[in-house]
Backbone as CSV, one residue per row, in Angstrom:
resi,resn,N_x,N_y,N_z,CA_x,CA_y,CA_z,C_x,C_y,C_z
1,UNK,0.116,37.945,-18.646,-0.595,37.566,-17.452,-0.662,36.046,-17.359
2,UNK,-0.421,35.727,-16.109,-0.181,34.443,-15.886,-1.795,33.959,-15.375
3,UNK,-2.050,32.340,-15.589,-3.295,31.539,-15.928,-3.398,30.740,-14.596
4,UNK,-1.995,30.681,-13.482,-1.933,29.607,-13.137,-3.132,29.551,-11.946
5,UNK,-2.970,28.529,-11.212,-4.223,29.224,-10.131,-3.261,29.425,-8.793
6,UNK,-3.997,30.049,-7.970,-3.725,30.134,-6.701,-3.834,29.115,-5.645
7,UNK,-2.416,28.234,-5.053,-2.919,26.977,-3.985,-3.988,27.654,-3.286
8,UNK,-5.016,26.652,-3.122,-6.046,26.460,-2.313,-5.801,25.609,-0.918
9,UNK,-6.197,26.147,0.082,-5.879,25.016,1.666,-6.790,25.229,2.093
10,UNK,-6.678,23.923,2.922,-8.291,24.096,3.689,-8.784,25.131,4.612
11,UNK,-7.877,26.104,4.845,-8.090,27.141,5.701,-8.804,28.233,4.869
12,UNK,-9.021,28.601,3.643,-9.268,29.411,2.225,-10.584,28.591,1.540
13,UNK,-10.499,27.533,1.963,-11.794,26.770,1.237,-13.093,27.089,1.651
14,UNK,-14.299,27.341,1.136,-16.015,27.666,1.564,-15.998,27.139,2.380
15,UNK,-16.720,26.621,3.284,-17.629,26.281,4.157,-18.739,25.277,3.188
16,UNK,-19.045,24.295,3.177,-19.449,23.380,2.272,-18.785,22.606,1.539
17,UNK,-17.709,22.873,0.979,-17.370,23.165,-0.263,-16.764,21.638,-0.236
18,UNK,-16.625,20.440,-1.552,-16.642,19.081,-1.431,-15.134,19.540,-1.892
19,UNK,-14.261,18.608,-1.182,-12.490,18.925,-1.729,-11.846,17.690,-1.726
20,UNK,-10.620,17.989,-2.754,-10.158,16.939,-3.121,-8.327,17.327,-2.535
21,UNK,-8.094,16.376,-1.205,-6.738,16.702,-0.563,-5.699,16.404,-2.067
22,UNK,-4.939,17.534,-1.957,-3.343,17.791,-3.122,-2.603,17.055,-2.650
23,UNK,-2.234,17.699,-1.404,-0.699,17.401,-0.934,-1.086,17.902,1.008
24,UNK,-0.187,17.079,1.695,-0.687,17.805,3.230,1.322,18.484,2.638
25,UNK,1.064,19.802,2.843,2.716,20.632,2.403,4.103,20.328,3.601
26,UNK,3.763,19.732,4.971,4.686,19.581,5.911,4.562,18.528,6.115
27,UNK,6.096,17.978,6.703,5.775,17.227,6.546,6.437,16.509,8.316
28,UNK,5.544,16.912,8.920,5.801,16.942,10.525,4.778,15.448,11.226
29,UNK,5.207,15.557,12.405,4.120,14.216,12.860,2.629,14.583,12.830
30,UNK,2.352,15.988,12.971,0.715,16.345,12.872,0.235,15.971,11.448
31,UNK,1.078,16.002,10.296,0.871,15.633,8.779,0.741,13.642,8.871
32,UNK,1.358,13.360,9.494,1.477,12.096,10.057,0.508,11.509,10.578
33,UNK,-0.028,11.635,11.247,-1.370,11.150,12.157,-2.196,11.397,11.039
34,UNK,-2.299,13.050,10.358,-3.844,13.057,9.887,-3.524,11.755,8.663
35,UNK,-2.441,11.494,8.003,-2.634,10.161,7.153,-3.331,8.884,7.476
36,UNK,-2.469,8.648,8.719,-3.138,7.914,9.738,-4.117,7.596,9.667
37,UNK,-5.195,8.524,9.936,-6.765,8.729,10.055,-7.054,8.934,8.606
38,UNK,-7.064,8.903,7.900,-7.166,8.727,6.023,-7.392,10.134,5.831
39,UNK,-6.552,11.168,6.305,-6.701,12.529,5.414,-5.758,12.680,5.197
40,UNK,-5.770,12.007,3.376,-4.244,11.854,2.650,-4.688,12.145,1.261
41,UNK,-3.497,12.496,0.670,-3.669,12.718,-0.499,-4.909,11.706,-1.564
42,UNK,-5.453,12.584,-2.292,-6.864,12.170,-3.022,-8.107,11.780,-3.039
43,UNK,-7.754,12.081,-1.235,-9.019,11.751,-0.150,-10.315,12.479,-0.432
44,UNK,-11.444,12.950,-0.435,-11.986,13.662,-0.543,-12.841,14.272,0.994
45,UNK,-13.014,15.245,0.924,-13.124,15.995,2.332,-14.076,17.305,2.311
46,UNK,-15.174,17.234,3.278,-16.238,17.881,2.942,-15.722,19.210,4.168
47,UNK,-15.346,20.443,4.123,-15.207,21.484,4.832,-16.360,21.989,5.676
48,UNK,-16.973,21.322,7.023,-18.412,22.159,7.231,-18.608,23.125,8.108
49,UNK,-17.066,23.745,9.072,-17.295,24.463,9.457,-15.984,25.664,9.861
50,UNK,-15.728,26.982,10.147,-14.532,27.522,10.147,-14.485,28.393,11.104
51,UNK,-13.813,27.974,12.408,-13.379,29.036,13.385,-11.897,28.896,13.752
52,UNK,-11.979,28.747,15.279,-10.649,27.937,15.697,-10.088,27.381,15.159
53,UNK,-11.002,26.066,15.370,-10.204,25.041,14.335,-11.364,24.915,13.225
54,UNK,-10.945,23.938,12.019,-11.588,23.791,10.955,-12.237,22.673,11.128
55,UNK,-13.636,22.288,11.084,-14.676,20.962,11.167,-14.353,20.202,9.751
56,UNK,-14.210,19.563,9.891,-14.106,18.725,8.052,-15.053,17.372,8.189
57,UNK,-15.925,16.868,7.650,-16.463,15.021,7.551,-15.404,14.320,6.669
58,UNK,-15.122,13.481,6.895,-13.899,12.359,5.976,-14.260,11.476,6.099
59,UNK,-14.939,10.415,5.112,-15.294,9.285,5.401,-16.621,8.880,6.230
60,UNK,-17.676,10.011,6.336,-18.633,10.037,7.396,-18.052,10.409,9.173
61,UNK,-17.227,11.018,8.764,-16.636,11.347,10.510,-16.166,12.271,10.559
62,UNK,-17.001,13.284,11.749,-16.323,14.422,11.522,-14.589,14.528,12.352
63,UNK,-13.715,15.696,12.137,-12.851,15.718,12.409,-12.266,17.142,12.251
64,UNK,-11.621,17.852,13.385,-11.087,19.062,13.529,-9.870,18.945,13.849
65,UNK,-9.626,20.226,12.395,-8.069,20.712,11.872,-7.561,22.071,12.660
66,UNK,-6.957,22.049,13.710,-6.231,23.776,14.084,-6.045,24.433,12.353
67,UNK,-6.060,24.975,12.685,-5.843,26.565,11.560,-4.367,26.344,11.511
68,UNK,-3.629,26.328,11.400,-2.249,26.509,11.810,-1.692,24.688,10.331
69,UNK,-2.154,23.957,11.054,-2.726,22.479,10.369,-3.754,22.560,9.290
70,UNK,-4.437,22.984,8.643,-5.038,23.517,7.943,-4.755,24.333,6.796
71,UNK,-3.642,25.238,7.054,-3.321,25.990,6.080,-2.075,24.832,5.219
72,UNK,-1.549,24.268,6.038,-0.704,23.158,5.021,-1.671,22.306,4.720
73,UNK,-2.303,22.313,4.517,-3.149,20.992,3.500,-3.764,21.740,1.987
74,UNK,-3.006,21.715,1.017,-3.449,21.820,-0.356,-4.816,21.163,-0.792
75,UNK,-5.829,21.822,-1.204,-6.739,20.877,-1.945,-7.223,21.502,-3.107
76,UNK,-8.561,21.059,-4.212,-9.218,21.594,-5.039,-10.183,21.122,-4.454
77,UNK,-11.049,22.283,-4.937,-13.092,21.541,-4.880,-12.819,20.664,-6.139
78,UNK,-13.861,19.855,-5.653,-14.582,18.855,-6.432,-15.945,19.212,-7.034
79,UNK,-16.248,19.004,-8.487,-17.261,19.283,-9.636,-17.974,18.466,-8.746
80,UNK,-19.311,18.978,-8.590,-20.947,18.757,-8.120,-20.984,17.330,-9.401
């Protein structure tokens, strides 16, 4: 039995939950912009809400991810 873990994206992440961006996985102009706006790799990114699109705070600002955009972004939670 294998140990490894399962990628995590922000579309799969709690609702709360403090995260630490992996990798954005595409690498299209929508992956582009969100760098842009500093949601880039090692960023940290607070998930606060999940419908449509995904609510995230980055930096004290909130900001909404389509679902679609969302599921390519790799992250881990971050230890409290």
């Amino acid at each position: 039995m294998s140990d490894a873990k399962v990628p995590l994206t922000l579309c799969s992440a709690q609702c709360g939950q403090r995260l630490r961006i992996l990798a954005l996985a595409a690498c299209s102009e929508d992956c582009l912009r969100l760098r842009e706006m500093g949601f880039c790799e090692s960023s940290e990114v607070r998930k606060l809400a999940d419908g449509s699109a995904i609510l995230c705070s980055l930096y004290g600002v909130r900001l909404a991810v389509g679902r679609a955009l969302g599921a390519q972004v790799l992250v881990e939670p971050v230890a409290a």
